[in-house]
LOTI-472244 format. One record per residue (C-alpha): residue in three letters; x, y, z. Coordinates in steps of 0.25 Angstrom, whole numbers, padded with zeros to 4 digits, always signed. Example, Ala and Ser with C-alpha at 12.3 -4.5 7.8 and 13.67 -1.06 7.14 Angstrom:
BEGIN
ALA+0049-0018+0031 SER+0055-0004+0029 
***
This chain:
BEGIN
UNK+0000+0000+0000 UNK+0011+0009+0002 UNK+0016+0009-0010 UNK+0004+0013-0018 UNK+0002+0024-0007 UNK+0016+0031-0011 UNK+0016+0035-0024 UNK+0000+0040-0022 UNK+0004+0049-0009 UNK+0016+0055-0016 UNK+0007+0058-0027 UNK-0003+0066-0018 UNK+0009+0073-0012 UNK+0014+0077-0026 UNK+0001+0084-0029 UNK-0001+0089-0018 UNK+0013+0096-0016 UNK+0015+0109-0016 UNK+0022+0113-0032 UNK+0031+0125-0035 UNK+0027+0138-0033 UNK+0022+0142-0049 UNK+0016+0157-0043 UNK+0027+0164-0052 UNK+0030+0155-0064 UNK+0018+0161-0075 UNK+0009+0149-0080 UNK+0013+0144-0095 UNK+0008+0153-0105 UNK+0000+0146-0115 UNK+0006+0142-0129 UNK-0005+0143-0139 UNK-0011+0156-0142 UNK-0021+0163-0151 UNK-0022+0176-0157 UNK-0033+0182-0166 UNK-0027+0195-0173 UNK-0033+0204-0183 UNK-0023+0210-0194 UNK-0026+0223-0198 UNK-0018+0230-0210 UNK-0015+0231-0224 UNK-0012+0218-0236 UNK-0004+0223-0250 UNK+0001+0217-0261 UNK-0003+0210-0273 UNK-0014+0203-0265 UNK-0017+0214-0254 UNK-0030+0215-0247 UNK-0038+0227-0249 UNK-0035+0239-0240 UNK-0036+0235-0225 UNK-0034+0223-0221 UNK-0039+0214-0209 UNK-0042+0200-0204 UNK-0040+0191-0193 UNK-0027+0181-0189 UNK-0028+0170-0178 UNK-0015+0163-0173 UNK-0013+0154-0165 UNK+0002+0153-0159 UNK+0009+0144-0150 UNK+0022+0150-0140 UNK+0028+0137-0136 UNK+0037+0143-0125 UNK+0034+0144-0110 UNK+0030+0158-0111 UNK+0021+0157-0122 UNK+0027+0171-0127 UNK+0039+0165-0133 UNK+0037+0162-0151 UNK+0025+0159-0155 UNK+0020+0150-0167 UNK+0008+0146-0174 UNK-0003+0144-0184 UNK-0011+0159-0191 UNK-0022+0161-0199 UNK-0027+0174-0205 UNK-0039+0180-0214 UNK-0035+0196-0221 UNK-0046+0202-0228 UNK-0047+0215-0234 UNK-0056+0229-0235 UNK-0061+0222-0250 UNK-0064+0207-0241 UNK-0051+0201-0248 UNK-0045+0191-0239 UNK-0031+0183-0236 UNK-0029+0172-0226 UNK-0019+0165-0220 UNK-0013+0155-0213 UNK+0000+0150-0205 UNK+0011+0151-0195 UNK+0015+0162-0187 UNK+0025+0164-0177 UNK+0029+0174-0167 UNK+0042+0178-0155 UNK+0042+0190-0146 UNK+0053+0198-0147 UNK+0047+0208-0135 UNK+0040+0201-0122 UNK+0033+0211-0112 UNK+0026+0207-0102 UNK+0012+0203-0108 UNK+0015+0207-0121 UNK+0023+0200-0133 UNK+0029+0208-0146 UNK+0028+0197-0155 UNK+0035+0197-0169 UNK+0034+0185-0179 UNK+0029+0181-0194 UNK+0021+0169-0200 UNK+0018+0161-0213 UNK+0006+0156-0219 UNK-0004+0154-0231 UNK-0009+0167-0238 UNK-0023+0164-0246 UNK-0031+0174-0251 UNK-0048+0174-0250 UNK-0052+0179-0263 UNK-0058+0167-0271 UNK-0048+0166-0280 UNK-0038+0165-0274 UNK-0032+0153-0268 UNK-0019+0155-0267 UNK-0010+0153-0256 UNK+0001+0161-0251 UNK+0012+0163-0243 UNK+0012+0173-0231 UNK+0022+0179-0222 UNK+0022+0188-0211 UNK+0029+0194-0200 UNK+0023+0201-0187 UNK+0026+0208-0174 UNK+0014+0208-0163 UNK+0011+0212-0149 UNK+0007+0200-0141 UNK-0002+0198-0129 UNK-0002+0183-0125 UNK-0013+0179-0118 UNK-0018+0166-0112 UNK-0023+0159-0124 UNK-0022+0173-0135 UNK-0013+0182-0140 UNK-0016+0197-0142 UNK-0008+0203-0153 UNK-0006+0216-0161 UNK+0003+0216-0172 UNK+0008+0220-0185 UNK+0011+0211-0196 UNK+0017+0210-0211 UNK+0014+0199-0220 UNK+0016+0195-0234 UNK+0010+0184-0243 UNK+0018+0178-0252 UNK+0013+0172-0267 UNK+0021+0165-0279 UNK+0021+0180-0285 UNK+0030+0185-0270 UNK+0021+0196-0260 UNK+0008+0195-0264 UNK+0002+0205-0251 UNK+0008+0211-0239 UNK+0001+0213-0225 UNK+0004+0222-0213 UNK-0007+0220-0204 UNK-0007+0223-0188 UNK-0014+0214-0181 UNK-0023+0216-0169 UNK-0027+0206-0162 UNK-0042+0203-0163 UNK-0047+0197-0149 UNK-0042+0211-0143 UNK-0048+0220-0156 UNK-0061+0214-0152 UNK-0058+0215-0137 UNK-0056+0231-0141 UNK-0071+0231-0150 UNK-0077+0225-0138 UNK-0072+0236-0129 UNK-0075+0244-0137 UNK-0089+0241-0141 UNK-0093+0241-0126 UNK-0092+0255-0125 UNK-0078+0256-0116 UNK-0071+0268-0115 
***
């Protein structure tokens, strides 16, 4: 009996033991974050959109360090449309380091790739994007907020075929603002 009492009693005392002190290490940051942004800006070229330009761009990014403010890396989507309703889309990889840590807040810079298609009917094509960019990042639990500026370039078997320089706002706080705004705050 007393050896099938052992191993059971120094269980129960493991458990119920005191651990370390943990009061002053932060808990792990969470590695997989979202982000919904809205680019806002202009498209030239040989294929340019129409005047303004604006659309949305979710991206999802995985930080695989403890901190969860180290590189980041992963998968974007995005839909452009135009004042005349023309529209582009794409789809890739983006990646992104800080180069300046504050105390909540992240200056970001990175670049992606990806698949450029164009929406008119006809047209069904696909090409090739590039894109380099520099954000302001606020991480949160499961979200990033960002505000940034970015330049991108689509790429055909002719060379450039359109240029962007969009700033991008992100749109859970745009809509954040509206809301504030449409309750009558002042």
């Amino acid at each position: 009996m007393r050896c099938k009492l052992t191993p059971l009693l120094g269980l129960a005392l493991w458990v119920l033991s005191p651990g370390p002190c943990r009061a002053e290490s932060e808990p792990p940051a969470w590695p997989v974050r979202a982000n919904i942004s809205m680019p806002l800006g202009s498209t030239w070229g040989r294929e340019k959109l129409e005047g303004f330009t604006w659309g949305f761009r979710p991206a999802l990014l995985v930080y695989p360090t403890r901190t969860g403010r180290g590189v980041g890396a992963g998968p974007y989507a995005e839909y452009l449309i135009d004042a005349r309703t023309h529209t582009m889309w794409s789809y890739g990889a983006l990646s992104t380091a800080p180069v300046l840590t504050l105390d909540a807040l992240d200056l970001r810079v990175g670049g992606f790739v990806g698949v450029r298609g164009s929406g008119e009917g006809n047209d069904d094509s696909r090409r090739l994007v590039l894109g380099a960019l520099t954000e302001l990042v606020l991480p949160a639990y499961l979200y990033d907020f960002r505000v940034g500026v970015r330049l991108d370039g689509t790429f055909d078997d002719r060379g450039v075929s359109a240029t962007s320089l969009l700033v991008e706002l992100d749109l859970i706080a745009v809509l954040g603002a509206l809301a504030y705004a449409s309750a009558g705050a002042r």
